[in-house]
LUMROGU-493562 format. One record per residue: x, y, z of N, C-alpha, C, O, CB in turn; residue in three letters. Coordinates in pm, whole numbers, plus 50000, padded with zeros to 5 digits. Glycine has a CB too. Layout:
// LUMROGU-493562
XYZXYZXYZXYZXYZALA/...
//
This chain:
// LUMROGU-493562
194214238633945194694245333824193754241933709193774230033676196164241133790UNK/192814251133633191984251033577192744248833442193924252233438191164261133606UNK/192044242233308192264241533185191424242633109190334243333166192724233533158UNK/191344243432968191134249932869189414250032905189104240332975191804243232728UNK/188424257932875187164253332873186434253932747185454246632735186514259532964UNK/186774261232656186054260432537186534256432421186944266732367185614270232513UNK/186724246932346187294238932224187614248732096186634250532025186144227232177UNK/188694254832057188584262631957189154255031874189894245531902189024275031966UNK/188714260531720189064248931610190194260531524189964272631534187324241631496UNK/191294256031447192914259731421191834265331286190774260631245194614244431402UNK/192624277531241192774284031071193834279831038194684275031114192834300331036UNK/193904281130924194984276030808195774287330839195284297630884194504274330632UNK/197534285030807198464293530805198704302330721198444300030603199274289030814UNK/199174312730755199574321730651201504322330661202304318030743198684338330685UNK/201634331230507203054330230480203784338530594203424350230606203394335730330UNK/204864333230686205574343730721207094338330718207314326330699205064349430858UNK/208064347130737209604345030771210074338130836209574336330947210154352430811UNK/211284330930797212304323830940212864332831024213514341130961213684315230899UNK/212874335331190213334342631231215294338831223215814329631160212474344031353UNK/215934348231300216974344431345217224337831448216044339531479217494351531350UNK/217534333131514217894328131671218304341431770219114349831732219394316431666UNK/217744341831877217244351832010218374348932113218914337932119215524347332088UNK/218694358832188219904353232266219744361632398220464369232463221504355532184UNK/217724354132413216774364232485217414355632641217954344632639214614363132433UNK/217214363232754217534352932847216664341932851215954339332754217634357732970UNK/216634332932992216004324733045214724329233086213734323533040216684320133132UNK/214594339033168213604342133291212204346733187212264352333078214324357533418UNK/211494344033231209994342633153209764355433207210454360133298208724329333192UNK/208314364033126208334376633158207314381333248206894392833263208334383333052UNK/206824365533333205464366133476205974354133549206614345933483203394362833424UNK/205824352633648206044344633750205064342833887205324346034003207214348533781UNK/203764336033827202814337033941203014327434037202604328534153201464336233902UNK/203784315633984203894307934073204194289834047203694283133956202744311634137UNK/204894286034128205454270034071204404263934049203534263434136206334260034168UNK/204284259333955203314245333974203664232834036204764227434039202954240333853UNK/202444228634091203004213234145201544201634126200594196634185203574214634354UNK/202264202533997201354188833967201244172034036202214165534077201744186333832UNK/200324169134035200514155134080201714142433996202254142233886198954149934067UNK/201724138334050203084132133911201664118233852200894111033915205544119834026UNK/201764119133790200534105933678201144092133712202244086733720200674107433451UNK/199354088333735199644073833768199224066833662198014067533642199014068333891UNK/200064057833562200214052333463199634037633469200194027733517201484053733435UNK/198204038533404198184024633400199094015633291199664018233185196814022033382UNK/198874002133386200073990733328199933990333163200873991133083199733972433396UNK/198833989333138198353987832953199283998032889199833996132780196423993232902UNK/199474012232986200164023932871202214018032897203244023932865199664048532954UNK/202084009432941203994008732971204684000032867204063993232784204514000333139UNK/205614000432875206253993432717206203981932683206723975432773207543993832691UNK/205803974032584206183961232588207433956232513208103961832426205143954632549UNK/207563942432580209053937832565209113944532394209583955932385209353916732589UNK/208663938032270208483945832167209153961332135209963965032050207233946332173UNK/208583967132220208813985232222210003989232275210633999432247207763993932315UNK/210363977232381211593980032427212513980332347213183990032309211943973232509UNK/212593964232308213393960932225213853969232052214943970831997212853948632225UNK/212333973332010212863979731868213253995831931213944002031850211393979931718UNK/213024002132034213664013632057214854009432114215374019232168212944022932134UNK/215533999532129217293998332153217733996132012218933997231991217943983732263UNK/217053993631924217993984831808217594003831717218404009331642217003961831706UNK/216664007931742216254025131670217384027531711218284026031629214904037231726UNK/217714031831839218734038431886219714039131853220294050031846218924037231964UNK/220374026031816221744023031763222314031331592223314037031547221664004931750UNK/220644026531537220714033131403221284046431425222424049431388219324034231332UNK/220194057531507219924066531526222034072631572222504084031575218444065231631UNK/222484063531590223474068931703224754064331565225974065331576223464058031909UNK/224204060731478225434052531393225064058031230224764050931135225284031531410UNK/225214073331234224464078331063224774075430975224114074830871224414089831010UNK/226364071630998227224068330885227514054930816228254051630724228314072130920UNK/226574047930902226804035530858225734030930759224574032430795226914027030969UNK/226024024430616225284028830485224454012230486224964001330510226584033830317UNK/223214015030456222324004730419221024005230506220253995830485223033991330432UNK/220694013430589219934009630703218714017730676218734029930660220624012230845UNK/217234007130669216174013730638215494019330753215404031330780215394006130566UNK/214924007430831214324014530971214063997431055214323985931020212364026830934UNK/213424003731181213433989731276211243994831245210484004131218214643991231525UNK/211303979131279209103979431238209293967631313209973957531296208023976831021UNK/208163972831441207543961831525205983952731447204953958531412207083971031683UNK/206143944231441205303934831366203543938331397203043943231498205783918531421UNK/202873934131271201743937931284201033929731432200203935731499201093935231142UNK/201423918031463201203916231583201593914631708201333906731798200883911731578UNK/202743930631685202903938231776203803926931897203823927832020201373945031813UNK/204473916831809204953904931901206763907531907207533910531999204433887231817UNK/206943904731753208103905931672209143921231631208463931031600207513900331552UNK/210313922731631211093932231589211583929031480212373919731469211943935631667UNK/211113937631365211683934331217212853949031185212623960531148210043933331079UNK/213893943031215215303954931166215173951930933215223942330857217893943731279UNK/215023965130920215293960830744216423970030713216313982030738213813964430617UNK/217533964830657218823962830592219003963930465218633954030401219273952330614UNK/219453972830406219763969830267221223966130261222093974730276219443981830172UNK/221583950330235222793942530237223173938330379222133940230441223923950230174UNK/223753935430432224463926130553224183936230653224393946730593226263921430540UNK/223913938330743223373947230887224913947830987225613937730984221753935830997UNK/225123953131026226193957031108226353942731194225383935731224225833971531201UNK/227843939431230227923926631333227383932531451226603925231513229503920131366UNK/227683948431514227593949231621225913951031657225273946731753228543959031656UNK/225513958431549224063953531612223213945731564222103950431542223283962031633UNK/223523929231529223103919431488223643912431684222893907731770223863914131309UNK/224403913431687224913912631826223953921531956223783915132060226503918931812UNK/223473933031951222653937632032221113932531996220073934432059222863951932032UNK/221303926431893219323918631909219533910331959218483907532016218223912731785UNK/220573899731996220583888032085220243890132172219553880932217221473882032111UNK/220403903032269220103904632353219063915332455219093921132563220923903132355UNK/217923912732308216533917432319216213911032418216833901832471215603915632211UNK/214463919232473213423909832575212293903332442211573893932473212323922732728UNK/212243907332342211783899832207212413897332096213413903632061210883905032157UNK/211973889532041212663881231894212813893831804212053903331787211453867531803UNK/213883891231757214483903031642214693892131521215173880731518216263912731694UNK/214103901331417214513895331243214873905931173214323916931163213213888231144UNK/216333899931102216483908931024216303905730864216623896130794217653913431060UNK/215593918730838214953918630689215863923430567216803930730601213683928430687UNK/215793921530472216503925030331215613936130339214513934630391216463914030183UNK/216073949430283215583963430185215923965830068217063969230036215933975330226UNK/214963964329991215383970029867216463978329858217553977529801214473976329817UNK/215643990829960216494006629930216534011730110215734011930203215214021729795UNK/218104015830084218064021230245217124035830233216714041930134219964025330316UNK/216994038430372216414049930393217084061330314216414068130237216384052130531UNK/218144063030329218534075930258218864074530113219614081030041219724082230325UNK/218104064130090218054065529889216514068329930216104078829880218494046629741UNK/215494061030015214354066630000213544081030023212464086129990213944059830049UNK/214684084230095213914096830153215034110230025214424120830010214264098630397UNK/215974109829973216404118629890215004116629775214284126529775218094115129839UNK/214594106329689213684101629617212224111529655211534119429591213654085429648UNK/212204106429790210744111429867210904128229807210214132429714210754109630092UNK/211914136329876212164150229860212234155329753211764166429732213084153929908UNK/212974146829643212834150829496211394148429427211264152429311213894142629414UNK/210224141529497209124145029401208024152429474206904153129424208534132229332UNK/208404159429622207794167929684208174181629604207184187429560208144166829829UNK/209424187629577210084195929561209564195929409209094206929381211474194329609UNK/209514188529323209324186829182207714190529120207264194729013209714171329155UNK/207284187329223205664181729185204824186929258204054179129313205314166929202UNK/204664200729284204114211729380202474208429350202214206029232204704229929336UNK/201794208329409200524209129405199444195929353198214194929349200434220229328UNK/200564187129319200144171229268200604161129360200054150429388200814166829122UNK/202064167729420202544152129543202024158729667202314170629670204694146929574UNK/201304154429777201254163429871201794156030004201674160730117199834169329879UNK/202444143029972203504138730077204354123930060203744115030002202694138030214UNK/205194122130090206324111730006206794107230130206744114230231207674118729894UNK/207544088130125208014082930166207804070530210206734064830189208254088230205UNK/208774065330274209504050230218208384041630273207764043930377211304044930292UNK/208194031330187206924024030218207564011130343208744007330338206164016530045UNK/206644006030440206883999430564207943990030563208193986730679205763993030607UNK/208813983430463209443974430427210643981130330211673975430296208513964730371UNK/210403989530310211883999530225211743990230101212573981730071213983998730315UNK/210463993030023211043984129911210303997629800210203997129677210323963129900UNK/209994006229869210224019129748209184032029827208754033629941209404013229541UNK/209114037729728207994052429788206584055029786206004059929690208214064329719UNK/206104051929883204604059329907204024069629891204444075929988204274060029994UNK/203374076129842203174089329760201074093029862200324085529925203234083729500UNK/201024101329841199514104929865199384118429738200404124929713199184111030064UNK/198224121129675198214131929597197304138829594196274133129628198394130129497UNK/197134152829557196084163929558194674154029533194664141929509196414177029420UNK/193744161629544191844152829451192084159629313191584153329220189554160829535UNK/192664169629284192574172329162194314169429103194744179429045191874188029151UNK/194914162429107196364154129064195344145228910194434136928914197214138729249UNK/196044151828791196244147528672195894129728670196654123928747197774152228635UNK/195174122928617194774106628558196344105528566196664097228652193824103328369UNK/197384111028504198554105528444199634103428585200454094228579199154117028313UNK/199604109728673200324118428771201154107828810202324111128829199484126028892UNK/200704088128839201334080228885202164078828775203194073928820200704070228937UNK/202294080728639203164077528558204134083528555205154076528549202844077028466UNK/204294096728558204854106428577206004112328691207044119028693203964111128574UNK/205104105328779206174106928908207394088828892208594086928917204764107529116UNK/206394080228846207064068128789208444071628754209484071128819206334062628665UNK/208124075928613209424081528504210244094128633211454091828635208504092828304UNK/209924104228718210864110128794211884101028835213094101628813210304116128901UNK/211204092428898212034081729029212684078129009213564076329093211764071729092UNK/212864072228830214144065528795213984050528805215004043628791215314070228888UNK/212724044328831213474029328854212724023829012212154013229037215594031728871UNK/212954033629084212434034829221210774035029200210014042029134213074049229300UNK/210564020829312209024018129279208314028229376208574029529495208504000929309UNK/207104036929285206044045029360204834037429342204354031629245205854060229307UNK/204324039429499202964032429465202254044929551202994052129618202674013429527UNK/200254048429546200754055929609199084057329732198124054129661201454069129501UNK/198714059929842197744055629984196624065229893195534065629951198364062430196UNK/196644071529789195184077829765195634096229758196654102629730193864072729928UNK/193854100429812193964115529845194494122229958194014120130069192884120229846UNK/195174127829944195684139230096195624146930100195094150729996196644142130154UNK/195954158930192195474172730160195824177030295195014183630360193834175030110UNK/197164173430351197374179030447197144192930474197454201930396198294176230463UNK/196384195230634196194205030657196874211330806196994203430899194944204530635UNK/197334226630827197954225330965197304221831091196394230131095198474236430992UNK/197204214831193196184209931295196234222931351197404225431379196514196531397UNK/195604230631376195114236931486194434234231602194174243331680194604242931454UNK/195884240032707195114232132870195134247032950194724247833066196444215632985UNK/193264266232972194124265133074194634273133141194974282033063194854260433053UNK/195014276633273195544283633380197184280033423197784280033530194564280633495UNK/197534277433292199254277833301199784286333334199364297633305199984276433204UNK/200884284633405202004295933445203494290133465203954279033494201564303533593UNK/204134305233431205374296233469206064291933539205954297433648205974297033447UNK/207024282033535207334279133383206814267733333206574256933387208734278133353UNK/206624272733194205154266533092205614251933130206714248333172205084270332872UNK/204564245333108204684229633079204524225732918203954233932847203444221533166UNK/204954214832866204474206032733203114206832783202774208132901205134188532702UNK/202064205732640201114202732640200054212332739199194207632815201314190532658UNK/200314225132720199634239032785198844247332618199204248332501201354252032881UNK/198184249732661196994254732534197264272132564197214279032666194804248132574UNK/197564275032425198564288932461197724297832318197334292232216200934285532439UNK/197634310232343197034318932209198034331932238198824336032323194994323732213UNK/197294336732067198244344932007197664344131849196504342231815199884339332036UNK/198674345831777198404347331610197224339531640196134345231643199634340531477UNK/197354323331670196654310531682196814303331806197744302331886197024302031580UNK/195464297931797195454286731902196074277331898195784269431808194514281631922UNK/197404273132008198074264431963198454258132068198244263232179198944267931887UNK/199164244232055199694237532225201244237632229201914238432125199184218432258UNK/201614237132314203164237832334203634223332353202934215432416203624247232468UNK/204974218932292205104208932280206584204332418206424197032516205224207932116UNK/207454209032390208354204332507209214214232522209664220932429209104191132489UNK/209654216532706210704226732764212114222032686212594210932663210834225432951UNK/212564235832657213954231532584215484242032613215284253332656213544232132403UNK/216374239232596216814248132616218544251332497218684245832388216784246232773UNK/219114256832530220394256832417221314269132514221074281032535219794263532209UNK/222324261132553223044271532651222684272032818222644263332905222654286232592UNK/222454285332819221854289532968220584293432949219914297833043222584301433046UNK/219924292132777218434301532717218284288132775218914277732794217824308732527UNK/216544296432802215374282232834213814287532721213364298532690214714281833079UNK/213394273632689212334279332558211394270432617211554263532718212714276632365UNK/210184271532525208974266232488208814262432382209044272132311208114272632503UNK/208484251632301208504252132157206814248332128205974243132201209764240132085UNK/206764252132020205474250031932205414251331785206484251631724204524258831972UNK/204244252231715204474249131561204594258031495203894267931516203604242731495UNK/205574258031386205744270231315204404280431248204224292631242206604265431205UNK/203614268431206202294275531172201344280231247200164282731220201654269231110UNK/202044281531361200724288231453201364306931458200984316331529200614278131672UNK/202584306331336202944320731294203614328431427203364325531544201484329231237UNK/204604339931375205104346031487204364351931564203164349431557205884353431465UNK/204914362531671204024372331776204114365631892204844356031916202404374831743UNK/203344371231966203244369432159201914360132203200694361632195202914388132254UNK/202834349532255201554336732308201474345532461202314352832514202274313432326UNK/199854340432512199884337332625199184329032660198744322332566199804344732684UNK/198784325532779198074310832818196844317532822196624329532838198514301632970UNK/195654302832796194314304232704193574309832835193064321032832193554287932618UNK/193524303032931192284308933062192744318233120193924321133100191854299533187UNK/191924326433216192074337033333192324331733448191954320633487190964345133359UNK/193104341233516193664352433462195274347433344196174339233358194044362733616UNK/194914357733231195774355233148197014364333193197184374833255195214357333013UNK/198064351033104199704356533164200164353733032199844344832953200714346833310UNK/201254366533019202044360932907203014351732870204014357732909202454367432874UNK/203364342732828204414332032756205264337632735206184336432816204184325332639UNK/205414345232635206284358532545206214355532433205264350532374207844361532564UNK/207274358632392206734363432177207984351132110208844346532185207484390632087UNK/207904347531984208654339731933209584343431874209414352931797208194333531877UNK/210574339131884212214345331902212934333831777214164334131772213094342332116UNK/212274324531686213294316331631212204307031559211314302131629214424308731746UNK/212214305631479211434294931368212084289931218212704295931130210034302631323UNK/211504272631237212174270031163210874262231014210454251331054213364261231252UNK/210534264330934209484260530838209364244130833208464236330865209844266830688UNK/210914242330768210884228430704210624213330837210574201130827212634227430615UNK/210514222930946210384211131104209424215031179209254211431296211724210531223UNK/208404226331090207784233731201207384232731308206374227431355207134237131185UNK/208584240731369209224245031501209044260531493209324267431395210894240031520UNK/208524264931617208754279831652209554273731776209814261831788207254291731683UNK/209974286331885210574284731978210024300632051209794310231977212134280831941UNK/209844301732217209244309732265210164313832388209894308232495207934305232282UNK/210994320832387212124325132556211034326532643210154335232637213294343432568UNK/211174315532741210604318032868210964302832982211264291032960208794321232832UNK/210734310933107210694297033180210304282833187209134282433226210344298333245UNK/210584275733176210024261233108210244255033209210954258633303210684253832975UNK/209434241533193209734230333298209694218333240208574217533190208824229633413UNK/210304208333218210424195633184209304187933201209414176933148211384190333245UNK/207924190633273206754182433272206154184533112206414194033038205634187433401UNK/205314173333084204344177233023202894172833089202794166333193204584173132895UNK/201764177633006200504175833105199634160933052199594157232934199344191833090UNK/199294157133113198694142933127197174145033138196784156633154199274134533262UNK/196274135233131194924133733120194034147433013194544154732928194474133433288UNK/192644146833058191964156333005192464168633002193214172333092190934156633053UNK/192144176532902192174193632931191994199533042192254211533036191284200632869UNK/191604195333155191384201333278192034190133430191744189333549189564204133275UNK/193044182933336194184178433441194844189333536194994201433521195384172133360UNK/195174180733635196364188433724197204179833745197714180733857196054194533860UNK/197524172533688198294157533656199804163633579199524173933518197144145033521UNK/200744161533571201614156133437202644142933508202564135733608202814171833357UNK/203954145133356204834136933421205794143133307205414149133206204514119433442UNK/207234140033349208524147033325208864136033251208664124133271209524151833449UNK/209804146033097210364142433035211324128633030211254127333152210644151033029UNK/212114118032993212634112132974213524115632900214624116532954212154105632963UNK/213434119632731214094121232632213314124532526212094126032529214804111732613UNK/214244126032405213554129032288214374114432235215344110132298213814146432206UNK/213724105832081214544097232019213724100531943213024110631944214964083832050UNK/213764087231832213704086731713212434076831695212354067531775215024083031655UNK/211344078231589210074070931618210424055131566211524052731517208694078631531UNK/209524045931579209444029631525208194026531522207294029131602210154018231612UNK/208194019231401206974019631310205914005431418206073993731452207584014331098UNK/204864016531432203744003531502204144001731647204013991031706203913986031422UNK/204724015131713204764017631843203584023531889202934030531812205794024931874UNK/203184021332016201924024832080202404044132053203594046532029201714016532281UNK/201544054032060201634066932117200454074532212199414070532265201864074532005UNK/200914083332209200284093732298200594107032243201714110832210200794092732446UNK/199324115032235199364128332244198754139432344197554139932372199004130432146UNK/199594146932387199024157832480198244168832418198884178632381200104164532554UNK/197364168532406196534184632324196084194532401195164191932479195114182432242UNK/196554205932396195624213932446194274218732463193864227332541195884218932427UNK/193424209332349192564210932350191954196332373190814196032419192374218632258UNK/192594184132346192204169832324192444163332462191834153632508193094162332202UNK/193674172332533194034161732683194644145932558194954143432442191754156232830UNK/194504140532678195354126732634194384112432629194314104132720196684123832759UNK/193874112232539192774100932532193214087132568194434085832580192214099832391UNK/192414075432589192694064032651193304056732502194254049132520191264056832737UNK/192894058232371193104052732251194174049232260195034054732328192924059132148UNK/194324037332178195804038132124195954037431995195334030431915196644028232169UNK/197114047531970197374054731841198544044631823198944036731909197734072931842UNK/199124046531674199984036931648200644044531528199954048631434199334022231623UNK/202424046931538202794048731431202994040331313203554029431319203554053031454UNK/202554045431211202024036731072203204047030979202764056731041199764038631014UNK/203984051530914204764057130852205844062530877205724071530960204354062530814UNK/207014060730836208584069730902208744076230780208404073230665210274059530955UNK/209454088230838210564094130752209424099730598209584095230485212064078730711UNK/208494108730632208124113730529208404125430554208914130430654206974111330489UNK/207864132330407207794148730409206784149530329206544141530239209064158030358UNK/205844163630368204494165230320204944182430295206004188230318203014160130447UNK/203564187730233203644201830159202094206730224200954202430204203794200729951UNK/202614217130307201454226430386201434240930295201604252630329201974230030576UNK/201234236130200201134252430102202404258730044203414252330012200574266030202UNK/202274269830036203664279929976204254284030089205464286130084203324294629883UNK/203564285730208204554292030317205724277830379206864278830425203364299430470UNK/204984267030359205734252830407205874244830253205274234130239204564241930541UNK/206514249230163206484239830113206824219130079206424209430016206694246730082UNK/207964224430191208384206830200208614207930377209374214930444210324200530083UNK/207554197130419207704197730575208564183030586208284174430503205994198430673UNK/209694179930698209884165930715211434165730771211984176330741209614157130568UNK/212284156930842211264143930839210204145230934210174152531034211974129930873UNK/209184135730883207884134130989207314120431016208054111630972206634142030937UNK/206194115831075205864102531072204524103831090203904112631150206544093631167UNK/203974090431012201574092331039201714083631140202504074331159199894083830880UNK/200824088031203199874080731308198334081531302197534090031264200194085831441UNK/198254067531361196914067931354195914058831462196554051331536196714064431219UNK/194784058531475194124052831580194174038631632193864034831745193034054931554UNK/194784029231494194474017431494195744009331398196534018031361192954016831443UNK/196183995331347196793992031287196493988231142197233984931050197153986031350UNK/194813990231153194033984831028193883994330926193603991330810192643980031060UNK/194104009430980193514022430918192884024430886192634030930785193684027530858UNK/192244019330965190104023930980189814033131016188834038330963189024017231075UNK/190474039931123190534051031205189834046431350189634055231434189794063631129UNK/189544035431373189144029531483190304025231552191424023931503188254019331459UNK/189804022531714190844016831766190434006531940189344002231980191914031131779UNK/191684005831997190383996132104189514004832167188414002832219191023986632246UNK/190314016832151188924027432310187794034632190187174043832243190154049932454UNK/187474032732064186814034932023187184043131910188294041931857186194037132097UNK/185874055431852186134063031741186054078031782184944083231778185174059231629UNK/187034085031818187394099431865188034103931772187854115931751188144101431987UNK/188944097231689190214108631667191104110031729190944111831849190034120131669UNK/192314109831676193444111931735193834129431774194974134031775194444104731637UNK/193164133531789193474150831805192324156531712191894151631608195264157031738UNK/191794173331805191644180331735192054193131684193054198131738191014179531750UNK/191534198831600192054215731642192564227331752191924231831847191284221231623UNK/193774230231714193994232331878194914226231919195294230032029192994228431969UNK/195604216031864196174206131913197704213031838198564211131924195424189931870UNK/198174218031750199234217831716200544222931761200654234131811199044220331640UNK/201374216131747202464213331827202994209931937204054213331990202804217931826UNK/201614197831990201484189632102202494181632076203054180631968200234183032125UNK/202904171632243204224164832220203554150032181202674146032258205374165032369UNK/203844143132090204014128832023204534120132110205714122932127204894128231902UNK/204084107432198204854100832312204554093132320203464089832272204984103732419UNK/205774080532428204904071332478205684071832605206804077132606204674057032398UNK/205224067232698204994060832872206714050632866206904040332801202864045232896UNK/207414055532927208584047033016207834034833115206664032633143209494059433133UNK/208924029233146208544017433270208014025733390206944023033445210044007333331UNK/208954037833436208014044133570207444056433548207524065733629208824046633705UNK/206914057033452205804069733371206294078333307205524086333255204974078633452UNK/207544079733290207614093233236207964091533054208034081332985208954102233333UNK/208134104633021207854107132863208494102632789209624104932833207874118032816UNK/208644094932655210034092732542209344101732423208414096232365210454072432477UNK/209654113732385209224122432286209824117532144211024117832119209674137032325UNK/208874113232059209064109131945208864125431844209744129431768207944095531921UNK/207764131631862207404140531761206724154531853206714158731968206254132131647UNK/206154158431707205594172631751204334170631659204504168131540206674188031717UNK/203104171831710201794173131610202174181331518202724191231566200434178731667UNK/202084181131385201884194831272200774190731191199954199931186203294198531158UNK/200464182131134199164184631003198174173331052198384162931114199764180830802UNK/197274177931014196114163831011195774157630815195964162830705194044172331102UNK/195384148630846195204142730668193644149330594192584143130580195004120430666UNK/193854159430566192474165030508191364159530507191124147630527192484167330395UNK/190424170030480188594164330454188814156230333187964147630310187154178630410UNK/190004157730235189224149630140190284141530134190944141030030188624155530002UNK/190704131830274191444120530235190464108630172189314107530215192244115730363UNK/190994098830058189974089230058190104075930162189294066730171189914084729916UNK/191184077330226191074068730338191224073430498191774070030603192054059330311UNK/190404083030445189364085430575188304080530654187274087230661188854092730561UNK/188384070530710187144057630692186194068530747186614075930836187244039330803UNK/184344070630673183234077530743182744070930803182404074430917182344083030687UNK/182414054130736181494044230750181064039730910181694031530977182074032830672UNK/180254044430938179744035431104180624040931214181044033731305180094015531109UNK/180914054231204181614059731299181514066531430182174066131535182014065031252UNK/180214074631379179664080931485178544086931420178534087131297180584090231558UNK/177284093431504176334097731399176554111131296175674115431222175104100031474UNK/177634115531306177964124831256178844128331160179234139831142178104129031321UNK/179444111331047180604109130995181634120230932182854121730943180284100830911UNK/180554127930856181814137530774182484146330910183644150330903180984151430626UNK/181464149631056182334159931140183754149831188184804154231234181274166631299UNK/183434136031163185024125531220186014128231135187244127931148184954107031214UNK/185154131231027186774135830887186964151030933188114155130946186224136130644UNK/186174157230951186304171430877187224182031061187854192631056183914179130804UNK/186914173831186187254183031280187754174631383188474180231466186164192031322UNK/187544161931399188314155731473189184141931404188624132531347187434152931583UNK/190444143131422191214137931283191694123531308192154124331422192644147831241UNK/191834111831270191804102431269193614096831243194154086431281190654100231181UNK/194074106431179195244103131142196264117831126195804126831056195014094431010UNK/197254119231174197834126531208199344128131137199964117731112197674124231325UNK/199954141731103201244137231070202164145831223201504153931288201704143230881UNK/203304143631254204054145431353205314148531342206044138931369203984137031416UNK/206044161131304207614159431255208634153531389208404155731508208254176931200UNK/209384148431356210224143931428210874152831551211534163231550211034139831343UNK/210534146431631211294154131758213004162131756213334173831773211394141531872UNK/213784150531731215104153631756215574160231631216544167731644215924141431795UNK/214994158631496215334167031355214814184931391215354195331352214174158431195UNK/213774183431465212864196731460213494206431574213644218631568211094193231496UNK/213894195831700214864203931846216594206031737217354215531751215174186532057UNK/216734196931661218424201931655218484208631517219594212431481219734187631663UNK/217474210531435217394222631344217064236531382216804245531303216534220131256UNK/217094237331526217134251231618218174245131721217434242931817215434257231700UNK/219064242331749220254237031838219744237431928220324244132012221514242631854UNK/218594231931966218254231632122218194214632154218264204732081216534240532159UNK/218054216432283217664200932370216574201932456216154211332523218854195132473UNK/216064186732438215054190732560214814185032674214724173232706213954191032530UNK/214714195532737214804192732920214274181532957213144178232922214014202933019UNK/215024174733031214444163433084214414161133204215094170733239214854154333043UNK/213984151833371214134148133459213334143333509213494138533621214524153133504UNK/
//
């Protein structure tokens, strides 16, 4: 099974509509034939450590308990040893009681501000401050808001958003300029991580379904119309039946399968879903690209719970989370200086590796951090520094999996 052969690089989005929801059947509209991929053999380095385990049981609990008021986020320690839970006021008995019985040491931290004082804050100076904030949220320790801003954002702009907040400390990572990121002889039913055209070149992120419908999902900005898969002989996907802006999410009626695809662009490899949850800060990841395959790097989530601004057609995207190559934000990492994705890549699935290989879906690729981030490291990268900023992206934003599947009532297939 052949994949993608020629690297195409993503255009910027244009404005279009939210659809309605489709109440298209299941059955995809070609059927050349099952796939049967090899199932991926996972080396030991990509499997969880006690760490990862542990802060995705104590995520979970959050994740499973909305109503319970004070709770910022769980952050695995910069050396990746320790589970730091942060609390604004006394942390629940019952899950002060489930870190006892971690495979690593759990601490629980004081927060200034729970998450949902930070992230209403975050949204009010995205929404406020069009063309000066270009992405907001709660800094690693919940002790206030992280801001990134236009290259041309006003001398005054930190003061300003200051006096918005009320009190609430903004500090803020520099320039941003998120932009939308823009495998193959696929057939159905599609896999995650299949390199699919149409409006745009785009990747499909995970089989989903809602009811007895079965979908495909991918990014809202890769705009409505009829995907089909990138190599010959070409087959159609079908057309997009449901989109949602603020999670960009499209959704595509057709046969799906719970794999996603593993290794290079020209794998015949995958491995099947697990779940979708909720991300934790300074967890190893993985991305499937349609155009990138799945590099040896390890990427690392560095930010929760933001929202960023992809123009007038997206104005407030989120929640979402950055990732990036390394923990230092150099854009380096141990397997070297690639980039975490390129063009082509959007609305690949965000992941990491179970104990016996298979997927835990944290996100969905949507933006990369512009040419003119200033912490874009150029320095000593490759001989070609500005093409490491400008086409293969170092740092990534990713909306949340389970916000982006249940703001279209779907689930996603797993086994």
């Amino acid at each position: 099974m052949s994949r993608a052969k020629t690297p195409l690089l993503f255009t910027a989005a244009t404005a279009a509509a939210v659809l309605c929801a489709s109440t298209a059947t299941a059955t995809g509209p070609i059927r050349l034939g099952e796939p049967n991929p090899q199932q991926s053999s996972i080396p030991a380095e990509f499997l969880p450590t006690a760490a990862e385990t542990a802060a995705t049981s104590l995520s979970d609990w959050i994740e499973e308990h909305p109503t319970v008021a004070g709770a910022g986020g769980v952050a695995i320690s910069d050396d990746l040893a320790t589970v730091n839970v942060y609390w604004k006021g006394t942390a629940p008995s019952d899950l002060q009681s489930l870190a006892k019985t971690q495979p690593a040491p759990v601490a629980f931290r004081s927060a200034a501000y729970s998450n949902d004082e930070l992230s209403a804050t975050s949204q009010k100076l995205i929404d406020s401050f069009p063309g000066v904030v270009t992405s907001a949220g709660p800094s690693q320790d919940w002790s206030g808001v992280v801001v990134t801003l236009k290259s041309n954002a006003p001398a005054s702009a930190m003061t300003t958003l200051s006096t918005a907040a009320a009190g609430t400390p903004i500090t803020s990572l520099g320039v941003d300029e998120p932009q939308p990121a823009a495998r193959n002889n696929d057939y159905a039913p599609w896999f995650g991580g299949s390199l699919i055209t149409g409006p745009k070149t785009c990747t499909t992120g995970v089989a989903a379904y809602a009811g007895t419908h079965s979908y495909i999902t991918t990014a809202y900005h890769c705009l409505a119309g009829t995907f089909y898969n990138y190599d010959s002989p070409r087959a159609e996907v079908g057309a997009v039946s449901a989109r949602n802006g603020p999670h960009d999410i499209e959704v595509i009626p057709t046969s799906s399968n719970y794999f996603i695809w593993d290794g290079a662009w020209n794998s015949g490899s995958a491995s099947s879903v697990y779940r979708a949850l909720a991300p934790v800060l300074n967890t190893r990841i993985w991305v499937s690209g349609g155009i990138s395959g799945i590099a040896v790097y390890q990427r690392y989530i560095r930010l929760l719970n933001r929202y960023y601004s992809l123009g007038s057609a997206q104005p407030r995207v989120g929640r979402a989370f950055v990732f990036m190559e390394s923990l230092t934000g150099t854009g380096c990492g141990t397997g070297g200086c690639g980039g975490v994705f390129q063009g082509g890549d959007s609305g690949a699935p965000v992941f990491r590796y179970t104990s016996n290989g298979q997927k835990e879906v944290f996100g969905f690729l949507s933006a990369s951090y512009g040419v003119h981030a200033t912490f874009c490291d150029t320095s000593n990268k490759r001989p070609e520094p500005q093409y490491f900023c400008a086409n293969s992206y170092p740092y990534g934003y990713a909306v949340n999996a389970l916000d982006a599947l249940g703001s279209m009532g779907l689930h996603a297939k797993v086994g």
